[in-house]
C-alpha positions as CSV (number, residue, x, y, z in Angstrom):
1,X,-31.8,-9.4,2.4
2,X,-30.7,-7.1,5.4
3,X,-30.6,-3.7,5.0
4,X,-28.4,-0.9,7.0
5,X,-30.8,1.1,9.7
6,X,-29.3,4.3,11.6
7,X,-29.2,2.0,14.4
8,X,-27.1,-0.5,12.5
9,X,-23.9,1.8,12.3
10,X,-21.0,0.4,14.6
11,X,-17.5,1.3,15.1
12,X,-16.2,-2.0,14.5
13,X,-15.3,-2.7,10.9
14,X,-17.6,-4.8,8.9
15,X,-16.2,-8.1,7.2
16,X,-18.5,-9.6,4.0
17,X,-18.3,-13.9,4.5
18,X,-18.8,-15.7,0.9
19,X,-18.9,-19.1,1.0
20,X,-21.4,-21.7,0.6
21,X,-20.3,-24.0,3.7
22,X,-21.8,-23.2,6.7
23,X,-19.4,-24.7,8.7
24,X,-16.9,-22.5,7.6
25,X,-18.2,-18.9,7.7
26,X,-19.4,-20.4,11.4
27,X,-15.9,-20.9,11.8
28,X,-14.7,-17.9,10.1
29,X,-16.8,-16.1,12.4
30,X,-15.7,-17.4,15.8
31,X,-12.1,-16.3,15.3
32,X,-13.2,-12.4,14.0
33,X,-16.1,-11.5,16.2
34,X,-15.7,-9.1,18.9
35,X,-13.0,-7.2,16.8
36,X,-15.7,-7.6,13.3
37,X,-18.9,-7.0,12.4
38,X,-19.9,-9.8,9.8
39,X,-22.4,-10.1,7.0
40,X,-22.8,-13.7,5.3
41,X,-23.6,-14.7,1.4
42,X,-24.1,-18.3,0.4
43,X,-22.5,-17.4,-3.6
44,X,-20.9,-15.3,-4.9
45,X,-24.1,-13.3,-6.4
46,X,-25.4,-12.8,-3.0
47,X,-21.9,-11.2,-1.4
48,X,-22.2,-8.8,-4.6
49,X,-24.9,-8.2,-4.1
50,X,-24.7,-7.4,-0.3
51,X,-21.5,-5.4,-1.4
52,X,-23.9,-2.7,-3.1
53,X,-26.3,-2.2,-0.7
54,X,-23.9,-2.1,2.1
55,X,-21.6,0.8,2.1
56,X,-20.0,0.0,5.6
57,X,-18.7,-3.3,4.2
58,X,-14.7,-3.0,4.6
59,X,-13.0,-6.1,3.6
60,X,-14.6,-9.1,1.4
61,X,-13.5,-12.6,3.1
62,X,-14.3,-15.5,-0.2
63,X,-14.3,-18.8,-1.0
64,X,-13.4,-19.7,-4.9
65,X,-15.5,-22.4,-5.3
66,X,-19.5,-21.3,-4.8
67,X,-22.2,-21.8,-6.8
68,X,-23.9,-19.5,-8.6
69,X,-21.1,-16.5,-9.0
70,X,-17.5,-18.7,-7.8
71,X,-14.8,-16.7,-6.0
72,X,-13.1,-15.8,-9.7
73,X,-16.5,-14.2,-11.2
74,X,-17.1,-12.1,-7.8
75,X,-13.3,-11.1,-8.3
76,X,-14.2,-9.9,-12.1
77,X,-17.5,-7.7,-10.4
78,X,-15.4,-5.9,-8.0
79,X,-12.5,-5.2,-9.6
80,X,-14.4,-3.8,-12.6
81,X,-17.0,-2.1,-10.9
82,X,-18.2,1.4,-11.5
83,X,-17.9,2.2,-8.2
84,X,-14.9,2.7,-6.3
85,X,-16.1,2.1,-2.7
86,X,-16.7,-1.7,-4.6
87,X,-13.4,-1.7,-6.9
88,X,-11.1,-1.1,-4.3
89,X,-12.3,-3.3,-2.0
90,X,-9.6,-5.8,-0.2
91,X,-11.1,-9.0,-0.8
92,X,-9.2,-11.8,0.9
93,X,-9.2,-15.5,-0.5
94,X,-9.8,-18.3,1.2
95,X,-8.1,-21.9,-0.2
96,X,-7.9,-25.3,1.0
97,X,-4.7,-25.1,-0.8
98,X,-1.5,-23.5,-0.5
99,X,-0.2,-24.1,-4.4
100,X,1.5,-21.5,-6.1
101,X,-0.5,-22.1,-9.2
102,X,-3.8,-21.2,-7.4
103,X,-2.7,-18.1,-5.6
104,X,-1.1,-17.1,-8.2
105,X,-4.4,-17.2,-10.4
106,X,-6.2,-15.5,-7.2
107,X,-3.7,-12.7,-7.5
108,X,-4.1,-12.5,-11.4
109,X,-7.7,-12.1,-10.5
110,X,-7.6,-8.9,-8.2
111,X,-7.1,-10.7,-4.9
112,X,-5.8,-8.4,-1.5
113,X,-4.6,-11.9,-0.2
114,X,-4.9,-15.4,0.2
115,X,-5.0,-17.1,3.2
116,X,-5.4,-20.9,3.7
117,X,-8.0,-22.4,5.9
118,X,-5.3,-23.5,8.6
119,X,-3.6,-20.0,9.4
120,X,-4.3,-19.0,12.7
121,X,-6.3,-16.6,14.5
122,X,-4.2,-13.9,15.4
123,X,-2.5,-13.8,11.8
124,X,-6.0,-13.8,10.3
125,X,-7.3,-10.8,12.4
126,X,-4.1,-8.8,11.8
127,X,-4.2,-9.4,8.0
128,X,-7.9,-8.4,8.6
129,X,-6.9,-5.4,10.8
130,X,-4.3,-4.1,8.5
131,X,-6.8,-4.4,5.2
132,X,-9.7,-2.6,7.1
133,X,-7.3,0.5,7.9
134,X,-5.9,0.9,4.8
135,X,-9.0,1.2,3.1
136,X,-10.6,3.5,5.6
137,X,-7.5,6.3,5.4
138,X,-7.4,5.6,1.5
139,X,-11.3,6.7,1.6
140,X,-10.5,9.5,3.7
141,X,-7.8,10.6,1.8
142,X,-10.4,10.8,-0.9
143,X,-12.9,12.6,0.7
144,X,-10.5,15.3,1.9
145,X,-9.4,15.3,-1.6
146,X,-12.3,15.9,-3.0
147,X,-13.7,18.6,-0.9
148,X,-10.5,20.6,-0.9
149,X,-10.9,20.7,-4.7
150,X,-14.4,22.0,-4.2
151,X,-13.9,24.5,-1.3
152,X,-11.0,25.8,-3.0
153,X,-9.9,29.2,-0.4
154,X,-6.3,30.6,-1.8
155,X,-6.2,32.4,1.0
156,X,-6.4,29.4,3.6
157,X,-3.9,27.4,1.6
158,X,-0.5,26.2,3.3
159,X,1.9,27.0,1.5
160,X,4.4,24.4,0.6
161,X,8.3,24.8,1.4
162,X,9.7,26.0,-1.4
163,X,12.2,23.5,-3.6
164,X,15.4,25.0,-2.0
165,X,14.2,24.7,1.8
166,X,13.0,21.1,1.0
167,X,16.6,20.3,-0.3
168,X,17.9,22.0,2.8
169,X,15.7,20.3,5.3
170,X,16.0,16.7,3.0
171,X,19.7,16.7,3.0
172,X,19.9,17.1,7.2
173,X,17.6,14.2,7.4
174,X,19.7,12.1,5.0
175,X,23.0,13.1,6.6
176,X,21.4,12.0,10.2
177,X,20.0,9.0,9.0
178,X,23.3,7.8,7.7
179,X,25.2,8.6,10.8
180,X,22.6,6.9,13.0
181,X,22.5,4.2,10.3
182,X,18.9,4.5,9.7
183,X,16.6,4.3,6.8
184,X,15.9,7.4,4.9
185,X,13.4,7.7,1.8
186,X,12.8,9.9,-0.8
187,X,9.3,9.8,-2.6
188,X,8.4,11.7,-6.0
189,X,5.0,11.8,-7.0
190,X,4.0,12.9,-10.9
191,X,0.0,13.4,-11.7
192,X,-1.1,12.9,-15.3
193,X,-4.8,13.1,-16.9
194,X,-5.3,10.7,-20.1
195,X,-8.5,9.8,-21.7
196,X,-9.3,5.5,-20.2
197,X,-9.3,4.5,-24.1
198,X,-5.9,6.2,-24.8
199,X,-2.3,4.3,-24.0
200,X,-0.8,7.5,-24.6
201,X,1.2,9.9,-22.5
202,X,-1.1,11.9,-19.7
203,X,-1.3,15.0,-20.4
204,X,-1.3,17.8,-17.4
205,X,-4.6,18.0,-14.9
206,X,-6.3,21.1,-14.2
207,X,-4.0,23.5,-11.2
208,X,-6.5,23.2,-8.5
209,X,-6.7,19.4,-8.5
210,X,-2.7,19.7,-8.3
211,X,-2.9,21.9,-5.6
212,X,-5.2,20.2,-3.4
213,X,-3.3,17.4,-3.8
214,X,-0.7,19.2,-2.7
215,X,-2.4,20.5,0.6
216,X,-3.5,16.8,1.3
217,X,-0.1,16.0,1.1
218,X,1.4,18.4,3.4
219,X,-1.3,17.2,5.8
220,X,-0.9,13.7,5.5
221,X,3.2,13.5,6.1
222,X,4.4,13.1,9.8
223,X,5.3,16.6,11.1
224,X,9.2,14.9,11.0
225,X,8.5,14.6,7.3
226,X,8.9,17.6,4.3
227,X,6.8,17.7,1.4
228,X,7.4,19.9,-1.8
229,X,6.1,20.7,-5.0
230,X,9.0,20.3,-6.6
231,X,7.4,20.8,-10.8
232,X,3.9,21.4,-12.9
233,X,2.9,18.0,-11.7
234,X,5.3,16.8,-9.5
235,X,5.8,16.6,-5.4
236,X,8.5,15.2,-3.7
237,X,9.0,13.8,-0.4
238,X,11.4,13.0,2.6
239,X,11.1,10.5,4.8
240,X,13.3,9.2,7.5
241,X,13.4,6.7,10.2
242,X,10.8,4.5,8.9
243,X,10.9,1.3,7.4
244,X,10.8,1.2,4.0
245,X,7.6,-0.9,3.4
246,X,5.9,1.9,5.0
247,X,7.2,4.1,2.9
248,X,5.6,1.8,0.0
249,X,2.3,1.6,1.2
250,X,2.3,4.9,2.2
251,X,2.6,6.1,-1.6
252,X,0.5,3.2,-2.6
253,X,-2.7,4.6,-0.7
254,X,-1.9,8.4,-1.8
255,X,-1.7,7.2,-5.4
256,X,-4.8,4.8,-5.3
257,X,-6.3,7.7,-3.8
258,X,-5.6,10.5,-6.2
259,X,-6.7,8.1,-9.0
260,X,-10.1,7.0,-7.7
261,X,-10.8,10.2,-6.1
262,X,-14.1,12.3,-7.7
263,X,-11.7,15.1,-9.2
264,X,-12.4,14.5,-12.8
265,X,-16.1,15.6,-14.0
266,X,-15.4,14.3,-17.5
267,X,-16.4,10.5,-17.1
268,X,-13.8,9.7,-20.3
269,X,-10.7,11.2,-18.3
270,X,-8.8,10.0,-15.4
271,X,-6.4,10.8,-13.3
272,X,-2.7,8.9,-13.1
273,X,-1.1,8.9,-9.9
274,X,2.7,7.5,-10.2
275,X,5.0,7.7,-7.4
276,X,8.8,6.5,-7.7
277,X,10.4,5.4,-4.6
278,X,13.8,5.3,-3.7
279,X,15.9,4.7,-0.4
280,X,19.5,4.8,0.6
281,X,19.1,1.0,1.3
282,X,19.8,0.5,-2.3
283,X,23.7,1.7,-2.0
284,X,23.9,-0.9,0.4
285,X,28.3,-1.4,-0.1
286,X,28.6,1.8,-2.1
287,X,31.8,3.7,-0.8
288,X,31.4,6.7,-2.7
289,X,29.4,9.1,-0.8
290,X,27.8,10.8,-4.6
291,X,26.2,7.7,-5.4
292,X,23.6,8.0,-2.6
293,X,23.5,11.6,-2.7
294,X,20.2,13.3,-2.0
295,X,20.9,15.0,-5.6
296,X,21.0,11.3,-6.8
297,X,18.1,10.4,-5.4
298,X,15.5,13.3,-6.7
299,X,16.9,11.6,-10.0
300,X,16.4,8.2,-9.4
301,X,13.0,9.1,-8.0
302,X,11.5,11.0,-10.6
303,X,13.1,9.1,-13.3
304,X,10.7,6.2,-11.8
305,X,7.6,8.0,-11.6
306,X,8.1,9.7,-14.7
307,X,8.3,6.2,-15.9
308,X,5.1,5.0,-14.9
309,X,3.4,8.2,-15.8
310,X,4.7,7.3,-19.6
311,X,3.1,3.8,-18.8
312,X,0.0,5.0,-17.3
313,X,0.4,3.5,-13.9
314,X,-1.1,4.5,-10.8
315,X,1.0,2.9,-8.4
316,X,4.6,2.4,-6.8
317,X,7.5,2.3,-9.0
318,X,10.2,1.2,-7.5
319,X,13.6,-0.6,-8.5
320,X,11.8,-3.9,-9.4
321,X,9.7,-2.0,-11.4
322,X,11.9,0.0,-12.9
323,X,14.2,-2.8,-14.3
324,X,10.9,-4.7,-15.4
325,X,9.2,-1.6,-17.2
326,X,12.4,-1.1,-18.9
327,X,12.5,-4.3,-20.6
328,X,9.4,-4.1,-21.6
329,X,7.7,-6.5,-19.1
330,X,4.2,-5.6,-17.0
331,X,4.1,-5.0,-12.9
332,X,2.2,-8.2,-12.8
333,X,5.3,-10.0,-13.4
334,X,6.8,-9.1,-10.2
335,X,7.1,-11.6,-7.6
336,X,6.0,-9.7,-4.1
337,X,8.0,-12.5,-1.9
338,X,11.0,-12.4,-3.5
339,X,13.5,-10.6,-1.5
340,X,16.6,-8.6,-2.8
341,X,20.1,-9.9,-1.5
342,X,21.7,-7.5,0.6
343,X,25.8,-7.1,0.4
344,X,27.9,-8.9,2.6
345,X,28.6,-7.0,5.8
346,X,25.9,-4.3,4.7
347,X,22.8,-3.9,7.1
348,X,19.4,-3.8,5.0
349,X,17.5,-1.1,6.9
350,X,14.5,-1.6,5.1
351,X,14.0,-4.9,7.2
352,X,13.3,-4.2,10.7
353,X,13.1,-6.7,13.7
354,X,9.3,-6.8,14.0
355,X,9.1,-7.9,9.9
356,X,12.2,-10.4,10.9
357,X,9.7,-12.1,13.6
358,X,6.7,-12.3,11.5
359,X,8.3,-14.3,8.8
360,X,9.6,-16.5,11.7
361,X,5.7,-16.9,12.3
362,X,4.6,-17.4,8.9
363,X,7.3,-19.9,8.3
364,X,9.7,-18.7,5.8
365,X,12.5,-19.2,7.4
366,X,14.7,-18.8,4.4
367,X,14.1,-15.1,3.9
368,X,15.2,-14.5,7.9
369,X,18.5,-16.5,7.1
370,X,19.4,-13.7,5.0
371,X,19.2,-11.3,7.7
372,X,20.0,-13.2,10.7
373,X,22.8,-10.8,11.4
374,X,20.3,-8.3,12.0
375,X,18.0,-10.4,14.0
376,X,21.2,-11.6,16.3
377,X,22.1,-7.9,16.8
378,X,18.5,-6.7,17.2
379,X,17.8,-9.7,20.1
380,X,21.3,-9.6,21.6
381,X,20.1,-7.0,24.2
382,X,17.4,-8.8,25.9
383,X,19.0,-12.1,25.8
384,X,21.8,-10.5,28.0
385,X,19.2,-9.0,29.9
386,X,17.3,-12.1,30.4
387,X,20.5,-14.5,31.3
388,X,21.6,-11.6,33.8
389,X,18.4,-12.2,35.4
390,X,18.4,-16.2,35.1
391,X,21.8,-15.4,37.1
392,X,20.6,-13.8,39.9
């Protein structure tokens, strides 16, 4: 078993192999090297344990079938781990198959993803790209976390806009996002502390682990961005111009991050990070102005988070999840590929041309025809461009 040397650090992030065929982690790693370190196990006992004596390990590539420890049982280790470096590790699943019945079991499992043995090269080293980023800023978000909480200066704090200038600077980003007809996003986030044996309603953290978060916050956000503590445990957030799966994953990494962040001392507490999401993409056909008002959406969005705080999620709650929690379903019901119908002759900003082309790559054709009006409009430009050149 290899072991990390000071000579052994590299910038390039470092993928973990499992799979007991040779040929394909050989194969595996011809497309990622050059833009991946690797590290190979033949079973799933060897990746885990290569996974604790390896803290530069990123992303966790696995087969499901291996002797040994299968893909399944490694899935159970890392997801329940003790550590979080381990637990919130992407681990990506490799299947022969594409049935539904066996991604969805990966899924059920813990599984980042689940890739199929015949996607190509350039979508497997972006899915590998994307995974490796998300889990380096989530661990720096941690760490800043963490030593802002222990090197707490009041004197060198920043101190947050206040409610009534976030509301001011909020509603002039709202109003120019709707008159340039682009996306605009408002974000609540609600911390809670609750004892891991207890289904019961958080109860409030200790002030300077709110108020680093806080700080982290107001560091994090683009400068175009405003960020406010806006209650006890509550910040809020506007966002503009952006596309509202990037809004998502942005407050999916800040609430993984708050939870699995060293804050708490007490090893029978933890911390609940729930952050409710809403967009003005949802009024898509409303004609009264009220409805997506930014007073509105401070409602809709801490209604959600307060929602998952009452459930003890860490995580994204957004109108899915708020119509499932309400009836009294789990988050692991919900269906990531299914895609909300827009109105007729609305524009669903939360799609933008670049997600349009992927799903043109991936092959699901049936989501673009939904938004082909988009797409048509979005293209229209260059083809113009290209014919006027074709002419000359």
């Amino acid at each position: 078993m290899l072991t990390d040397s000071p000579r052994d650090i590299s910038l390039k992030p470092r993928i973990l192999i499992a799979d007991d065929s040779r040929i394909v982690r050989a194969t595996l790693i011809k497309r990622i090297e050059g833009m991946f370190e690797f590290r190979e196990a033949l079973d799933g006992e060897q990746a885990w344990e290569m996974l604790l004596i390896d803290p530069s390990i990123r992303v966790v590539i696995s087969d499901l079938t291996m002797p040994k420890l299968d893909g399944y049982g490694l899935l159970s280790r890392i997801r329940n781990s003790k550590i979080s470096r381990i637990r919130n590790m992407p681990v990506v699943v490799v299947s022969g198959s594409d049935e539904q019945a066996e991604r969805d079991r990966a899924k059920a499992a813990g599984a980042t993803d689940l890739i199929t043995k015949g996607m190509s090269t350039g979508q497997l080293l972006s899915r590998l790209d994307i995974l490796s980023k998300l889990i380096s800023t989530q661990n720096e978000f941690e760490r800043g976390l963490e030593a802002l909480v222990q090197h707490t200066d009041t004197n060198q704090h920043i101190v947050l806009p206040s409610p009534e200038a976030w509301q001011e600077q909020a509603e002039g980003m709202r109003t120019n996002a709707i008159r340039q007809n682009r996306n605009f996003v408002v974000l609540t986030a609600c911390i809670g502390l609750k004892h891991v044996e207890l289904d019961a309603y958080p109860a409030l953290p200790p002030s300077s682990v709110v108020n680093a978060i806080g700080q982290l916050l107001h560091r994090t956000v683009r400068q175009t961005d405003c960020v406010a503590r806006t209650g006890e445990i509550e910040f809020t957030i506007a966002t503009g111009s952006i596309h509202f799966d990037s809004a998502r994953n942005f407050a999916e990494r800040v609430c993984r991050a708050i939870a699995h962040a060293n804050l708490i001392k007490d090893g029978q507490m933890a911390l609940i990070a729930s952050c409710g999401v809403v967009s003005i993409t949802e009024y898509a056909g409303e004609t009264m102005e009220t409805e997506r008002s930014l007073a509105a959406m401070r409602v809709t969005a801490k209604e959600r988070a307060l929602l998952g705080l009452h459930n003890a999620i860490t995580g994204v709650i957004g109108t899915q999840e708020e119509l499932l929690l309400k009836q009294g379903g789990h988050l692991s019901d919900i269906d990531v590929n299914t895609v909300v119908p827009v109105a007729d002759g609305e524009v669903d900003l939360s799609i933008d041309l670049a997600t349009l082309l992927r799903w043109i790559k991936e092959g699901k054709e049936d989501q673009v025809l939904g938004h082909i009006g988009k797409l048509s409009s979005e293209l229209q430009p260059l083809v113009d461009l290209l014919l006027k050149q074709y002419k000359t």
